[in-house]
Rosetta silent file (secondary structure, phi, psi, omega in degrees, C-alpha in Angstrom):
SEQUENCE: XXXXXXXXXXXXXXXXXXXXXXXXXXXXXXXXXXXXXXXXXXXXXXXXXXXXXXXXXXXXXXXXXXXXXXXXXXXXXXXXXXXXXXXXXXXXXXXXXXXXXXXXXXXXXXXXXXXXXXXXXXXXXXXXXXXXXXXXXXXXXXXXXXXXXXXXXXXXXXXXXXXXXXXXXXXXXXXXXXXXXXXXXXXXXXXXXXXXXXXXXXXXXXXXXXXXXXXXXXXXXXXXXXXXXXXXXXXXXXXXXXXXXXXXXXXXXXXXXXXXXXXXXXXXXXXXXXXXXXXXXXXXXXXXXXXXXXXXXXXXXXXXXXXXXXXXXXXXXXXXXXXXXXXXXXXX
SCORE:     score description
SCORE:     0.000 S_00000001
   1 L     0.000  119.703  165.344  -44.032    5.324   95.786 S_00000001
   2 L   -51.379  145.771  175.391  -46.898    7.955   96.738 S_00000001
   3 H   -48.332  -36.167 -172.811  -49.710    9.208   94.006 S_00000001
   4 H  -108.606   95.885    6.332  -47.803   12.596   94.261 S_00000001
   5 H    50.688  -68.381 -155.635  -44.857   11.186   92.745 S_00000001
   6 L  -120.470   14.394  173.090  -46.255   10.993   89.354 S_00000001
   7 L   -54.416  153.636  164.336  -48.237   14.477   89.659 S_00000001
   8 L   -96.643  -39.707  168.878  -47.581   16.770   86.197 S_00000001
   9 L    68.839   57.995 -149.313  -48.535   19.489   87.616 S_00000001
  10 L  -110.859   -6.595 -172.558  -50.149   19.943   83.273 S_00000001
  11 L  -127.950   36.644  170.117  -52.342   23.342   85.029 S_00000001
  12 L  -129.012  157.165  173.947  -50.202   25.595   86.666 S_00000001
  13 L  -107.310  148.940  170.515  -48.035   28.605   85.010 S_00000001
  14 L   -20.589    1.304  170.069  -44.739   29.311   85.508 S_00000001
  15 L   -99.345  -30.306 -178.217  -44.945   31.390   88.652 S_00000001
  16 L   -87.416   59.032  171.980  -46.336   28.492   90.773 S_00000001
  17 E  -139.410  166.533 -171.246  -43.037   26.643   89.959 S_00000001
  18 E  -159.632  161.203 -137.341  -39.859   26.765   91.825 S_00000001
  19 E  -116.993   87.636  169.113  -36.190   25.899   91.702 S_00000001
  20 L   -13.332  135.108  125.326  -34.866   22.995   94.041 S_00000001
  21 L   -66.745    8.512 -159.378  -32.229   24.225   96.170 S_00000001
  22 L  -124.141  -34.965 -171.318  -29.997   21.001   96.450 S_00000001
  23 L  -134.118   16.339 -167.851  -30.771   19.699   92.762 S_00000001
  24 L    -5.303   82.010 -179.173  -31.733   22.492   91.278 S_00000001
  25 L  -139.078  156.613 -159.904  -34.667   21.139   89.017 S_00000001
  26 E  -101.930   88.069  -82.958  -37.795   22.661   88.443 S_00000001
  27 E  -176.513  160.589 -179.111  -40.576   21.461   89.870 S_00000001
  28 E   -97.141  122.886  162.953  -44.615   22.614   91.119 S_00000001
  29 H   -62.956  -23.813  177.662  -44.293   23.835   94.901 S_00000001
  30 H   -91.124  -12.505  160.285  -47.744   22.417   95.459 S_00000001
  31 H   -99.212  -43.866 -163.274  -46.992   18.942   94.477 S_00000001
  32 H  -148.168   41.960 -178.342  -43.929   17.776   95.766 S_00000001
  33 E  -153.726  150.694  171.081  -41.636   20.816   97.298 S_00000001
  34 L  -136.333  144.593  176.737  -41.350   22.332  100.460 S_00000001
  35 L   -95.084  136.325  179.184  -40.163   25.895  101.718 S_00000001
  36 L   -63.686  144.853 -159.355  -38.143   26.605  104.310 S_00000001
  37 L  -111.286   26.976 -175.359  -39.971   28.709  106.580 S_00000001
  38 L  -156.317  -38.794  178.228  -36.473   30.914  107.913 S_00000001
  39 L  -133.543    7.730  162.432  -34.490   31.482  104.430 S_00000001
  40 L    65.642   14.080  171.825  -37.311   30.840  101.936 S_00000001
  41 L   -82.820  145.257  148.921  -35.334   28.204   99.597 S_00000001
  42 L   -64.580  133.595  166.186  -37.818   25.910   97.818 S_00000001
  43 L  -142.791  155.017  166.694  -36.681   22.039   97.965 S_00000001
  44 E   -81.865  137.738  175.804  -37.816   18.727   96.434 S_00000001
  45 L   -64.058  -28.870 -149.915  -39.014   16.246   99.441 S_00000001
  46 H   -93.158  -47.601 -172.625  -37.584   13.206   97.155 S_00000001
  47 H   -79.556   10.256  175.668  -33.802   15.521   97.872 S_00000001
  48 H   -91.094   -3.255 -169.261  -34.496   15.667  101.548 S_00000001
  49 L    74.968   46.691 -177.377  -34.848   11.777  101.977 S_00000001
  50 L  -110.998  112.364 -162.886  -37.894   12.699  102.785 S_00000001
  51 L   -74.210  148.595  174.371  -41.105    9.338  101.874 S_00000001
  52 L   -53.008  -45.712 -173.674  -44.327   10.960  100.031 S_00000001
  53 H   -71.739  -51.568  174.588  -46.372   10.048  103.280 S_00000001
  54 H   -85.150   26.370 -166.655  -44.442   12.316  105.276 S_00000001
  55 H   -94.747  -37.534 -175.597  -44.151   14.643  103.166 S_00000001
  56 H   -38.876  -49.496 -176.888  -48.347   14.346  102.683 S_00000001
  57 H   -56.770  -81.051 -144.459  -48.403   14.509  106.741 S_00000001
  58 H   -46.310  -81.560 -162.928  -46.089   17.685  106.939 S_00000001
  59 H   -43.555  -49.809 -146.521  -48.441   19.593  104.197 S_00000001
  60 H   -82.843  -34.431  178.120  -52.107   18.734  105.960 S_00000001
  61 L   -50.645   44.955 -158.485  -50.328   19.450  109.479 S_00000001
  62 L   -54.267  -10.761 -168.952  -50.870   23.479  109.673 S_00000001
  63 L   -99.294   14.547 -163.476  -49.371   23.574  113.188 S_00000001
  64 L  -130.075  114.230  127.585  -45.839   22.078  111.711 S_00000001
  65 L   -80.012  141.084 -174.031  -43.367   24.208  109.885 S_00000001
  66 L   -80.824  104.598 -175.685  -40.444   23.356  107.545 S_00000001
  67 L  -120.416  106.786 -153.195  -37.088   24.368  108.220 S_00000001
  68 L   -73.631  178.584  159.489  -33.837   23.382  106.228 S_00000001
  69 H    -1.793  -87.644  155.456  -30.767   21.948  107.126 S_00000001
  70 H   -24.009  -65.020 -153.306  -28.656   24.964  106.691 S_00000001
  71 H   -87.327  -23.528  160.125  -30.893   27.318  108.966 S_00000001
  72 H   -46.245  -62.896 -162.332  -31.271   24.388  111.728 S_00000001
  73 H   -57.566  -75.927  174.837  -27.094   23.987  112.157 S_00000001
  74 L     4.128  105.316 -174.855  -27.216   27.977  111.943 S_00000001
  75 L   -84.700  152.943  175.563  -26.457   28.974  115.590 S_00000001
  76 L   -82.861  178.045  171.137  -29.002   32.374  116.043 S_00000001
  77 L   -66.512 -174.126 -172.373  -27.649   35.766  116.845 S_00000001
  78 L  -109.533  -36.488  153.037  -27.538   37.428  120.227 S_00000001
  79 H   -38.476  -71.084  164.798  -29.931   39.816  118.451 S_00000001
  80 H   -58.458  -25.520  149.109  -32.184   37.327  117.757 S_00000001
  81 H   -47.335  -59.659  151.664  -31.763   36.072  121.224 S_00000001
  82 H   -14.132  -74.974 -175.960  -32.998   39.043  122.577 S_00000001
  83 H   -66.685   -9.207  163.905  -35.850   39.685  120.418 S_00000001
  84 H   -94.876  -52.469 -176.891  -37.261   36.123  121.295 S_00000001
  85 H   -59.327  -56.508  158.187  -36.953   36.746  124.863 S_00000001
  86 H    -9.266  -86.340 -161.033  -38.453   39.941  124.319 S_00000001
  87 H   -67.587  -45.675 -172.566  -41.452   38.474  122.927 S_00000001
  88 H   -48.315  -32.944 -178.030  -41.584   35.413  125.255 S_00000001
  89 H   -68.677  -29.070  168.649  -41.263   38.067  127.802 S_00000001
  90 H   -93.339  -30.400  161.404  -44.141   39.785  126.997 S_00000001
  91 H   -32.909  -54.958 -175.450  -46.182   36.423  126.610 S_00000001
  92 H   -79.007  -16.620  153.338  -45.387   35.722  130.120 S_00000001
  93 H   -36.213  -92.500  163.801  -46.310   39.219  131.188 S_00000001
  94 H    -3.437  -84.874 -176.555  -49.309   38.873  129.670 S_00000001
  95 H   -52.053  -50.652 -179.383  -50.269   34.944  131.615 S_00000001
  96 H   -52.947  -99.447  171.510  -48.813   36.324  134.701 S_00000001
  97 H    18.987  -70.014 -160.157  -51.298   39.594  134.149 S_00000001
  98 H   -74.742  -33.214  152.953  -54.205   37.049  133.885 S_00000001
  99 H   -46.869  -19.121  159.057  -52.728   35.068  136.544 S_00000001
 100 H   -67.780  -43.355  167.974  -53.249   38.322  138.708 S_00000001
 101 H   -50.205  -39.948 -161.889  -56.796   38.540  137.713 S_00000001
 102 H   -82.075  -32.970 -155.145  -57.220   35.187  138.786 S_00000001
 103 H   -62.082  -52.611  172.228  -55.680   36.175  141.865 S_00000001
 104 H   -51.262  -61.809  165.413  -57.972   39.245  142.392 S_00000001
 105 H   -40.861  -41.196  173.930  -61.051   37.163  141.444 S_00000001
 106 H   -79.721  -33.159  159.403  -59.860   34.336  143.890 S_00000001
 107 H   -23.250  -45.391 -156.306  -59.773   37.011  146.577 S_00000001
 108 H   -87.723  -44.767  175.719  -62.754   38.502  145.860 S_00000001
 109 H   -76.174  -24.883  161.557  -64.068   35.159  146.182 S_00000001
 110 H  -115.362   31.696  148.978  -62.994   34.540  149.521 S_00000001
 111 H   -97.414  -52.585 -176.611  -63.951   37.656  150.881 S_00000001
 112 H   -52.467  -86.718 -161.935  -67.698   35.953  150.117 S_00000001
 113 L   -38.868  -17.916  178.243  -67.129   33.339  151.877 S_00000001
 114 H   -54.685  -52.454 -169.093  -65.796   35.076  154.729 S_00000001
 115 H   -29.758  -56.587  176.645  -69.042   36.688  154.646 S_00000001
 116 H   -35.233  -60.973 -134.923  -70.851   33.192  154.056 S_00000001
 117 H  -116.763    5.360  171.340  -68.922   31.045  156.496 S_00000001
 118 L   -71.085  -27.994  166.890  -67.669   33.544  159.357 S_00000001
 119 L   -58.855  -56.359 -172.405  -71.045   32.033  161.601 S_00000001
 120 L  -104.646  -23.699 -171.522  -70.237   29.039  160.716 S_00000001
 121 L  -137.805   89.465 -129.348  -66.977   27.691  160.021 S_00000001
 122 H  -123.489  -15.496  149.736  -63.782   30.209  160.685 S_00000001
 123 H   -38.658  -54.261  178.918  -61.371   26.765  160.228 S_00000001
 124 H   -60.174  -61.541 -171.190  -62.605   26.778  156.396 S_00000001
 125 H   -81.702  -42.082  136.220  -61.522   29.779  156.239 S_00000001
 126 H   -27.216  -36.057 -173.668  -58.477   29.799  157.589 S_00000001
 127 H   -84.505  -52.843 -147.428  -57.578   27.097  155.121 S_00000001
 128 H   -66.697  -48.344  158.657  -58.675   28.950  151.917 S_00000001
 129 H    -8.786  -87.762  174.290  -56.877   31.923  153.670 S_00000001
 130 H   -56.783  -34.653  179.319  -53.439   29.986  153.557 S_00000001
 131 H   -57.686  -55.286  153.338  -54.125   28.507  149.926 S_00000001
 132 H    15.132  -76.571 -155.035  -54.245   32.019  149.120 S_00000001
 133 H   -82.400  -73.517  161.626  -50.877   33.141  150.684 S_00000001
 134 H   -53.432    3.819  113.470  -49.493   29.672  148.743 S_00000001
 135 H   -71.639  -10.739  177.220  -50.528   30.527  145.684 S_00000001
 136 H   -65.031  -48.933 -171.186  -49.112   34.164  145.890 S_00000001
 137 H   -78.749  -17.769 -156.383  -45.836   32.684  146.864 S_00000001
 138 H   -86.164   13.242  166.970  -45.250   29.853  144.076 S_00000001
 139 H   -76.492  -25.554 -177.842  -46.483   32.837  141.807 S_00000001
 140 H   -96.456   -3.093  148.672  -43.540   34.706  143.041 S_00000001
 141 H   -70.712  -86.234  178.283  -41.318   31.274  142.774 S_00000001
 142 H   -46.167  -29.974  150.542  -42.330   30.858  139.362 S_00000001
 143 H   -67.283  -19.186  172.232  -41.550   34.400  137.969 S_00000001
 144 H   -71.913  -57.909  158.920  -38.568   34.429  139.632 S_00000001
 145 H   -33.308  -53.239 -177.119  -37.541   30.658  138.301 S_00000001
 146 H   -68.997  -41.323  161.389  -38.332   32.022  134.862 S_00000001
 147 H   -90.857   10.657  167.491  -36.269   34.854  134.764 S_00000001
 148 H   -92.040  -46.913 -175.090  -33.495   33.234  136.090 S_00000001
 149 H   -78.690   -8.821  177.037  -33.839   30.678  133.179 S_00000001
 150 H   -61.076  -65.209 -148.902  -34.084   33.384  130.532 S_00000001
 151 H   -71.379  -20.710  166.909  -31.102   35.196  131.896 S_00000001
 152 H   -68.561  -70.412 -174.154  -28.645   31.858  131.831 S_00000001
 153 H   -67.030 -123.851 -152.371  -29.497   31.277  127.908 S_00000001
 154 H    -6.891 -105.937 -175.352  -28.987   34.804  127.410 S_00000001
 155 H   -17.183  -45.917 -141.579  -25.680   34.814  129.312 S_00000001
 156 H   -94.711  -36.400 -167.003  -24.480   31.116  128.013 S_00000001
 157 H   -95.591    2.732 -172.223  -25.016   32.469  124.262 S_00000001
 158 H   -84.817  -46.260 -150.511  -23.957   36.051  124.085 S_00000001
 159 H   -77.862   -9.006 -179.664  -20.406   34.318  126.130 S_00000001
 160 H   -94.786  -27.435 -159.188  -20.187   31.603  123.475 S_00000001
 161 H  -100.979   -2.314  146.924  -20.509   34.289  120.445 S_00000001
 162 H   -57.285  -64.132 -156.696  -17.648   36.343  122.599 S_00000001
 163 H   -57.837  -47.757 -156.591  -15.119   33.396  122.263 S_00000001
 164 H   -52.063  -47.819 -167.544  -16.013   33.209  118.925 S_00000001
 165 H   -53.812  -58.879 -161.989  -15.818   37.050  118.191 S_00000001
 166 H   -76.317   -3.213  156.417  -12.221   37.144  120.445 S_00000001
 167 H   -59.307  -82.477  176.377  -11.301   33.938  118.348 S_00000001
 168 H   -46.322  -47.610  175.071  -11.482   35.673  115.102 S_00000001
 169 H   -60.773  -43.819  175.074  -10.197   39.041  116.163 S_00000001
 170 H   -26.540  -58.538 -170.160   -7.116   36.976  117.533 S_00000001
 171 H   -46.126  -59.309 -172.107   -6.997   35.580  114.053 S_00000001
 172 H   -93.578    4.282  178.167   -6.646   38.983  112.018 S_00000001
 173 H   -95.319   14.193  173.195   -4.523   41.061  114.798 S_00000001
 174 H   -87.640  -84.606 -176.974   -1.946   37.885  113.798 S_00000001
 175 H   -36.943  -35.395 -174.923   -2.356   38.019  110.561 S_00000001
 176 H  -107.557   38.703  152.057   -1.737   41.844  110.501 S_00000001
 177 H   -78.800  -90.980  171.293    1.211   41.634  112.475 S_00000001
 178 H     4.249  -78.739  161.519    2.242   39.626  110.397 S_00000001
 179 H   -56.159  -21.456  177.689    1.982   42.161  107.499 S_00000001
 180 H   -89.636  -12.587  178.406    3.160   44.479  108.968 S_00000001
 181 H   -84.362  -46.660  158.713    6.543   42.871  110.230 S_00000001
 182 H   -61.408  -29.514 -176.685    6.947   42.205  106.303 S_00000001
 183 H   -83.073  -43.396 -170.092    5.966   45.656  105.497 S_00000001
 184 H   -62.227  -37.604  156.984    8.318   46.838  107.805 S_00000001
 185 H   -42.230  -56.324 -162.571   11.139   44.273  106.532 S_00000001
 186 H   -72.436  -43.012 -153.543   10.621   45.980  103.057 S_00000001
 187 H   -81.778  -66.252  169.678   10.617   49.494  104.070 S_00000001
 188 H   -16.936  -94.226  168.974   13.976   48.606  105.986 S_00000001
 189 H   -31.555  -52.101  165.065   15.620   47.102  103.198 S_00000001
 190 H   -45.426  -18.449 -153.841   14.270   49.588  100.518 S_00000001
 191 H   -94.581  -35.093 -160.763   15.644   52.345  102.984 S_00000001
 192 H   -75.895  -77.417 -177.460   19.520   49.963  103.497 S_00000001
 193 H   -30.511  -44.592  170.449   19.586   50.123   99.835 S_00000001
 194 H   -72.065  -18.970  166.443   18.882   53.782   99.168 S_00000001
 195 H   -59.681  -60.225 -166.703   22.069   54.194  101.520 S_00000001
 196 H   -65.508  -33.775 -150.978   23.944   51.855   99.639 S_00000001
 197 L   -64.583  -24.097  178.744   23.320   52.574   96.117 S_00000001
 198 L  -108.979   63.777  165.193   26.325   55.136   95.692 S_00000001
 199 E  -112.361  172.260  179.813   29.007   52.695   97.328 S_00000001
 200 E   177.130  127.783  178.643   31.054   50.717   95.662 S_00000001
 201 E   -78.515  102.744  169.535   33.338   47.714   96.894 S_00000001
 202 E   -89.766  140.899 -178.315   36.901   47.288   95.716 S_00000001
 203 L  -152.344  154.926 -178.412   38.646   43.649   96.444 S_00000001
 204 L    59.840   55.410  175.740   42.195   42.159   96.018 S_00000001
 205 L  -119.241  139.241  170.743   43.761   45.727   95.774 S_00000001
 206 L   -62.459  112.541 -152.392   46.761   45.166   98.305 S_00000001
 207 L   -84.086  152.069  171.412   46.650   47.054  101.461 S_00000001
 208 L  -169.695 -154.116 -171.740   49.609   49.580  102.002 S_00000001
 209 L  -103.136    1.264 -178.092   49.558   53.531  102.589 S_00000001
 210 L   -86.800    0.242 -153.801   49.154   53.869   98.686 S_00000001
 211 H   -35.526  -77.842 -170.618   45.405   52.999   99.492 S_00000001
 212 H   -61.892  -27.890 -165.627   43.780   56.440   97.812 S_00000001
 213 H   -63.901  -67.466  161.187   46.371   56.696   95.399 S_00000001
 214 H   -41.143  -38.761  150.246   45.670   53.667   93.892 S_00000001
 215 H   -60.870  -55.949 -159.850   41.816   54.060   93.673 S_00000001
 216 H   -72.304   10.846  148.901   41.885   57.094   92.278 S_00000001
 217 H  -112.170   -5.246  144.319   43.873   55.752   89.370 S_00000001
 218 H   -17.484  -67.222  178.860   41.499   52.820   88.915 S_00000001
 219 H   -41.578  -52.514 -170.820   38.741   55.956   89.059 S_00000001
 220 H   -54.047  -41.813  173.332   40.942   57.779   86.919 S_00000001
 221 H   -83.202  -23.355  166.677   41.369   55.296   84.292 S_00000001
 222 H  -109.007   25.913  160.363   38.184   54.129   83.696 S_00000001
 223 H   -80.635  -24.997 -138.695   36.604   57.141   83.826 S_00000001
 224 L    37.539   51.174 -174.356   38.714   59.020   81.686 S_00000001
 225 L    97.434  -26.441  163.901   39.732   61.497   83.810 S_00000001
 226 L   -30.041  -86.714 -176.103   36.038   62.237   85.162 S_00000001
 227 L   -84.724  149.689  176.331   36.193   61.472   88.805 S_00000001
 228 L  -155.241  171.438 -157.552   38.705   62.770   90.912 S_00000001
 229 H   -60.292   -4.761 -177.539   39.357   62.621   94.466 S_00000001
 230 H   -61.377  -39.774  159.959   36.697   65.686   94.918 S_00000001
 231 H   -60.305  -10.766  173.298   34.066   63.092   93.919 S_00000001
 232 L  -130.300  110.772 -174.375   34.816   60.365   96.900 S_00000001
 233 L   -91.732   -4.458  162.394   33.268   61.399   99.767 S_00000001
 234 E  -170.301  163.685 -165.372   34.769   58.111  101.521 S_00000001
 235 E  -153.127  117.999  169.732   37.247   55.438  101.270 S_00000001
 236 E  -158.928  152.005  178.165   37.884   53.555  104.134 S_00000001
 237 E   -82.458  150.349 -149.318   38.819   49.391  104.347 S_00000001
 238 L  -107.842  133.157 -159.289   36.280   47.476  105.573 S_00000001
 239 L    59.251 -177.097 -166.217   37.027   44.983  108.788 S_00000001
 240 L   -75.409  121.305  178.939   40.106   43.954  110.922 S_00000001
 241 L   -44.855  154.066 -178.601   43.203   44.433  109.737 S_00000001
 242 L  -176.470  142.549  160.490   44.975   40.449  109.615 S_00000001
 243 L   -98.310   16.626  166.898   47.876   39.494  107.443 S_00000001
 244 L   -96.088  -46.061 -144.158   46.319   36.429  105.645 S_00000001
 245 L  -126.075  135.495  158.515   43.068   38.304  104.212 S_00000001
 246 L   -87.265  106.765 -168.629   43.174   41.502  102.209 S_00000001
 247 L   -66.110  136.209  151.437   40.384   43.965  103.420 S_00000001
 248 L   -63.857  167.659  173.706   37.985   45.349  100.789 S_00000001
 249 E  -132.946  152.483 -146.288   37.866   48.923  100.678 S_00000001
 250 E  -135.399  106.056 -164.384   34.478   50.763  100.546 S_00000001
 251 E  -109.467  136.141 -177.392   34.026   53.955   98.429 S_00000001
 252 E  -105.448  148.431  129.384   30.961   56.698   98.726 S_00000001
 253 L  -112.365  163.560 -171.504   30.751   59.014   95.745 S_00000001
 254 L   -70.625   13.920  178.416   28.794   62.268   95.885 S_00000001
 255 L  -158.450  139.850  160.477   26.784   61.216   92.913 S_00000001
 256 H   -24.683  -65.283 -161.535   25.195   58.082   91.578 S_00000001
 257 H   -86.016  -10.933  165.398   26.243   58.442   88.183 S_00000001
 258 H   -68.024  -25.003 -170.932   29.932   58.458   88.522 S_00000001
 259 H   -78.998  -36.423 -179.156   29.352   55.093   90.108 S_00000001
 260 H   -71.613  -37.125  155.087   27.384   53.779   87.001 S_00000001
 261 H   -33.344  -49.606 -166.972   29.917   55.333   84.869 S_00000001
 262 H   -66.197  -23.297 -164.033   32.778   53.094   86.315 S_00000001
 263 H   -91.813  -36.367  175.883   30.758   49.845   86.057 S_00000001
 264 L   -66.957   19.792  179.421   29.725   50.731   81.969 S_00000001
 265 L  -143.348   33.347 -170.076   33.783   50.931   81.518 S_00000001
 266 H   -85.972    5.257 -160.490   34.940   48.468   83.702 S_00000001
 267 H   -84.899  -10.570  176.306   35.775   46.068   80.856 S_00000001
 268 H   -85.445    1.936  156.287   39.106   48.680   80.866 S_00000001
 269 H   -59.049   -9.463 -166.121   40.293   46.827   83.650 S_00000001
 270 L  -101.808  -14.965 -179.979   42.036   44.397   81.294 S_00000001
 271 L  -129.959   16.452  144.746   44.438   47.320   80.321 S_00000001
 272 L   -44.255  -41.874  163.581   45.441   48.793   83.859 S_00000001
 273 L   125.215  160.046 -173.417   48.810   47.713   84.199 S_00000001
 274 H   -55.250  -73.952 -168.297   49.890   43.952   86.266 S_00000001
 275 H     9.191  -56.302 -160.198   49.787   45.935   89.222 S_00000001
 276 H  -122.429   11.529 -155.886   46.366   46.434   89.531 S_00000001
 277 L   -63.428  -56.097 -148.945   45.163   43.542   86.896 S_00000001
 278 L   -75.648    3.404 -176.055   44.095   41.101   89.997 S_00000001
 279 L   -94.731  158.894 -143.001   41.431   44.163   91.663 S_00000001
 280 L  -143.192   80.554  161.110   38.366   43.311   91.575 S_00000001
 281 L   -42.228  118.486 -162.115   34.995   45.710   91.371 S_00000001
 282 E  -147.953  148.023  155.873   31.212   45.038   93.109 S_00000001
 283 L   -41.984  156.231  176.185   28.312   46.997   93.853 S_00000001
 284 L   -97.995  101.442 -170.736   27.840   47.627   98.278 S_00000001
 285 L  -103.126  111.024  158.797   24.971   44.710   98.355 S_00000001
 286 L   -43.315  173.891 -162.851   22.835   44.133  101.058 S_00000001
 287 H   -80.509  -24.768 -164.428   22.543   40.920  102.744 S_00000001
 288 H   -70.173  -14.785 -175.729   18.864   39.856  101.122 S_00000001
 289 H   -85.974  -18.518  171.314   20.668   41.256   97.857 S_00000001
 290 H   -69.374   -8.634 -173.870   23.704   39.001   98.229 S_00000001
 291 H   -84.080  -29.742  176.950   21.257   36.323   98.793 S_00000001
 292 H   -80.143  -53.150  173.557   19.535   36.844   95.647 S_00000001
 293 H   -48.380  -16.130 -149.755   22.646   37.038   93.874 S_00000001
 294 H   -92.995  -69.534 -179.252   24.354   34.001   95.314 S_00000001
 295 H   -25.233  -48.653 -175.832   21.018   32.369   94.078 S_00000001
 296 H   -77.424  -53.943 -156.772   21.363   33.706   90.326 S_00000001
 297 H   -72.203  -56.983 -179.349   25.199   32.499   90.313 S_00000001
 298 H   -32.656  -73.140  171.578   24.126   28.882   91.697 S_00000001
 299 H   -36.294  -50.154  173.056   21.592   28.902   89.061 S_00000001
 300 H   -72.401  -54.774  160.200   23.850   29.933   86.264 S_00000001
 301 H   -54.695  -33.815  165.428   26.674   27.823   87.384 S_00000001
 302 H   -79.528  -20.130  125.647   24.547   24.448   87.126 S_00000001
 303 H    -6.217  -76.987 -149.008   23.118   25.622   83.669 S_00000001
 304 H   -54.233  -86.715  177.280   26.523   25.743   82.657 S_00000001
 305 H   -28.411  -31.957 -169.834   27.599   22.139   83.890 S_00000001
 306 H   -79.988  -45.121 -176.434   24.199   20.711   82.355 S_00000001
 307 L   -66.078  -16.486  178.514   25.281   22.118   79.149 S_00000001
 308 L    52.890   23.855  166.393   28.682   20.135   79.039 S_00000001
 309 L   126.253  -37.869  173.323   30.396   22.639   77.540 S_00000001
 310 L   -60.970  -29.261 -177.458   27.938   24.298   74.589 S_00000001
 311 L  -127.160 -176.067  169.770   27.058   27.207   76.725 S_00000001
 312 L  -154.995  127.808 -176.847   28.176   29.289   79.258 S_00000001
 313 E  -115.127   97.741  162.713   25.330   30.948   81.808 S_00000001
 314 L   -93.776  109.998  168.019   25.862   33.995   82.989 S_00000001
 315 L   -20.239  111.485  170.131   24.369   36.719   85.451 S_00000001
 316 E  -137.038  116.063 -177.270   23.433   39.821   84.087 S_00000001
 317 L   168.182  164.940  174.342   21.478   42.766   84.861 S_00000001
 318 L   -64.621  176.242 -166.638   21.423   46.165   86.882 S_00000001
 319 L   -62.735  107.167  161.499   21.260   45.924   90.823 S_00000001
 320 L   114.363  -32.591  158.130   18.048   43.778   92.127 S_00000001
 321 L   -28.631  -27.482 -151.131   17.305   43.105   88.330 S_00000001
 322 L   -81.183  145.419  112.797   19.284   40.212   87.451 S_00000001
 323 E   -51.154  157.434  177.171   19.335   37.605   85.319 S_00000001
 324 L  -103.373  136.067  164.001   20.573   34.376   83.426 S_00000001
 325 L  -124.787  153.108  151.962   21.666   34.622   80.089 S_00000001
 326 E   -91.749  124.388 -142.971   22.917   32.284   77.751 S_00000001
 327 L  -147.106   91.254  168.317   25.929   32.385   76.105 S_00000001
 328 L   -17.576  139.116 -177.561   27.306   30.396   73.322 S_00000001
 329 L   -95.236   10.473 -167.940   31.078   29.079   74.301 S_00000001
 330 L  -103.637  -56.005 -179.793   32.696   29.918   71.087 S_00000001
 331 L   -87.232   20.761  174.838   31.969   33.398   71.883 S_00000001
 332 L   -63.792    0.000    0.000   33.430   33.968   75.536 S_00000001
């Protein structure tokens, strides 16, 4: 274990201290922590796996910066793509620039010698002549090379942070499909219901030509006299006539509250006459509401059985509302 290790750090104040980000213990930045030099988190070297000697080398090194984990994996922006070519772009501006200079200067310099060496040697000059012309071109190979190599890493990462982008949009125009196929589901139903709510189902009443007569003294009787045929804006049986199955018959009234009326007095069905003893009253249910109800009955009937006999569990409640109650068997 390295000498800084066992530093104290017994002369510094509370501002030169700093907060691990991985172990978050508290700690002198100048003995043993290093900052990331892209998000500015403070770390202990001992939580990077890091040995005291390289941590010593890293600090003495001024040409070496520290950079965490986090900001390594961290693919950059397209932004940030830019803006580095940018400046690399103006770097290389810049060397090319002086490379021009040089260019001018080697010119300049073999114009003297022409001067020099036109008497004497006009082969020599010919040669520098072509070195010339071949550096000129690989100057104009190498800027071209370079800005070809820019423009691929440009290209390769803005088209990788496309998939990603068309990944993700993918993602939420699903998802809000989705919602919206459920919102739409709701609004349906909410809308089948608001149809339904002043219907009302009659079963086991025996089909014949006495049809209306016979509702309206069902209506009549538990109504007291209330509703009358002025009040049913339809009555019609519901499916194919067949002489095994007795069609329900399906009643509109013009108001709501005649319908709620019938169901608080329906218990006056027990004093109708033989006739009509075996009909049988129901709300006009939609299918997700028969589904819930079916659910509630299931539910209530195995309650029951589980009870062996002490209770009896029934369904109760207004339309969409309902509930299991419990019900003593002595008092049924």
């Amino acid at each position: 274990m390295g000498t800084r290790d066992k530093c104290k750090c017994k002369n510094t104040t509370n501002k030169d201290c700093q907060q691990c980000k991985l172990c978050e213990l508290i700690y002198h930045e100048l003995c043993s922590g290093l900052r990331c030099a892209q998000c500015g988190e403070s770390f202990r070297y001992k939580c990077l796996s890091m040995t005291s000697e390289d941590y010593d080398f890293i600090k003495k090194c001024r040409n070496l910066i520290f950079k965490c984990d986090n900001c390594i994996d961290s693919l950059p922006s397209v932004e940030q793509l830019v803006k580095n070519f940018d400046e690399n772009n103006k770097v290389l501006l810049k060397e090319i620039s002086k490379l021009h200079k040089m260019k001018e200067s080697m010119k300049s310099e073999i114009n003297d010698f022409k001067v020099k060496l036109v008497a004497e040697d006009n082969n020599e000059l010919r040669t520098l002549e072509k070195s010339r012309v071949e550096l000129c071109d690989e100057m104009k190979n190498f800027k071209t090379e370079l800005k070809s190599s820019w423009s691929e890493v440009v290209s390769r990462e803005v088209k990788k942070n496309i998939d990603v982008i068309n990944i993700e949009v993918k993602k939420n125009v699903d998802v809000i499909n989705t919602e919206v196929k459920c919102l739409q589901e709701t609004l349906n139903e909410s809308a089948e219901q608001k149809e339904r709510e002043n219907n009302m189902m009659i079963f086991r009443l025996k089909e014949s030509d006495a049809d209306k007569k016979h509702v309206l003294k069902i209506l009549n009787h538990l109504s007291d006299g209330v509703i009358t045929d002025k009040n049913v804006i339809k009555l019609i049986r519901i499916g194919k006539r067949s002489e095994h199955v007795i069609r329900p018959i399906l009643l509109k009234f013009d108001d709501l509250r005649l319908k709620d009326l019938l169901f608080k007095n329906i218990g006056k069905m027990k004093t109708i006459g033989d006739d009509l003893a075996q009909v049988r009253l129901s709300h006009d249910l939609t299918r997700e509401q028969r589904n819930q109800l079916k659910k509630f009955l299931e539910e209530a009937q195995k309650k029951t059985v589980d009870s062996k006999g002490d209770f009896l569990f029934k369904v109760r409640g207004d339309v969409g509302k309902w509930r299991v109650v419990k019900i003593p068997a002595g008092k049924i």
